[in-house]
C-alpha positions, 0 to 999 in steps of 0.5 A: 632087479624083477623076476616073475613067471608067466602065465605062458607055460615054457618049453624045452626043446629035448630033442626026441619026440618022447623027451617032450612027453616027460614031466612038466617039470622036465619040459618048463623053462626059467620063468621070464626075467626082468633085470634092470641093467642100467639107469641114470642116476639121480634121473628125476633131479637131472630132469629137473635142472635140465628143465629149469635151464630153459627158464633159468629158474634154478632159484626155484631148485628146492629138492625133493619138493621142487622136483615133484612139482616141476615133472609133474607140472611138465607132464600134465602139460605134455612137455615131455622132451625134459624126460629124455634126459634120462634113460632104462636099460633092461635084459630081458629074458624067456620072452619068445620072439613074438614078444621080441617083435611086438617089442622092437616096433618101438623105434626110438627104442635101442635094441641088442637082441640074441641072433639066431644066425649066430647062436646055435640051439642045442649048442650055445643055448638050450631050445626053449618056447612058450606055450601061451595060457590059451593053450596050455591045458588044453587038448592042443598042448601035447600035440604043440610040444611035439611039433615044436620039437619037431622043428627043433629036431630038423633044425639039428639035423640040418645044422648036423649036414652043414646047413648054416644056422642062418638057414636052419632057423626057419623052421623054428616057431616064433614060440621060440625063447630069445634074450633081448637088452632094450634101452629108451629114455624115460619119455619112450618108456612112458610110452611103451608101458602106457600101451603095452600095459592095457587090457587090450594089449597082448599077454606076453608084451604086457606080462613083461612090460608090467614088471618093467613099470613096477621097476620104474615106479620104485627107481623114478616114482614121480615120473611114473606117478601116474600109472597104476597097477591092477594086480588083480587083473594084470593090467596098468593104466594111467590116471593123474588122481591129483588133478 
């Protein structure tokens, strides 16, 4: 549902040393995709009702004024298990495997991620890697293109003599692209996106987090009603302005 471009320039493996040197257009990847696969439907008034089953207090049930109240009531007093209820499956795509590993540290998330010991670089899916912003324009840009290519190239030459892709890919750079389906309840993503989305955090996982949060404040604004969005600098963070 949300697609934006990096900040990090996307690079295409081309399999010869002199193809990395062509023009940026022929070397650039697609720009990172945020597509939000599934969600709960009528998430905020399932939450709820789930949380007016502990009181049985369903004669205060007063949609849309009494759901705004009650999330926001729970959150500000930390009960937030009533969010679990509720849960985000988003695929992401053209993020590298450092953000894929920063990602996948958050343990009460489900992963599905694309598998380098099955999917064949030059065959199911074109190479392709980042190179971060701190990079990119910078003497040290050509000189990594081509040692990512070079690495590319070994890892075809060995998959060529037999040498199984689970092997091969060690060679590869954690730059290397890999598409990633996450899913986590609302509680999780909370979570996530409050540290993920901070000035401290890396660029790439806050990059991507950021348009995972604009997707959530659109589908579940009173649960994620708390968290604003600095455009300018490219950061979130939380701040409950009604208190």
């Amino acid at each position: 549902m949300s697609e934006t471009g990096s900040k990090g320039q996307r690079g295409k493996g081309q399999g010869a040393r002199d193809k990395l040197k062509a023009t940026d257009s022929g070397q650039r990847a697609a720009d990172i995709q945020v597509e939000l696969m599934a969600i709960t439907p009528n998430a905020e008034d399932i939450i709820e009702r789930a949380c007016r089953t502990c009181y049985l207090s369903f004669h205060r049930y007063k949609p849309p004024s009494s759901t705004e109240e009650l999330i926001k009531k729970v959150i500000r007093k930390g009960h937030h298990s009533v969010l679990e209820h509720a849960t985000a499956t988003f695929r992401i795509k053209g993020g590298s495997r450092v953000f894929t590993h920063e990602l996948v540290r958050h343990r009460l998330m489900s992963p599905s991620q694309e598998s380098q010991r099955y999917v064949e670089y030059g065959k199911t899916k074109e190479f392709e890697f980042v190179v971060p912003p701190t990079i990119h324009s910078t003497p040290f840009e050509d000189k990594f293109k081509e040692i990512a290519g070079q690495a590319y190239e070994l890892y075809q030459d060995m998959v060529k003599a037999e040498i199984p892709k689970e092997d091969a890919r060690y060679i590869l750079p954690n730059a290397t692209t890999s598409e990633i389906v996450i899913t986590a309840n609302f509680r999780e993503l909370r979570h996530i996106l409050e540290i993920r989305c901070v000035e401290r955090a890396h660029w790439e996982i806050r990059e991507i987090c950021l348009e995972m949060l604009k997707i959530m404040k659109k589908q579940a604004p009173i649960v994620f009603w708390d968290f604003h969005i600095d455009e300018k600098n490219k950061v979130a963070y939380r701040k409950d302005e009604e208190a």
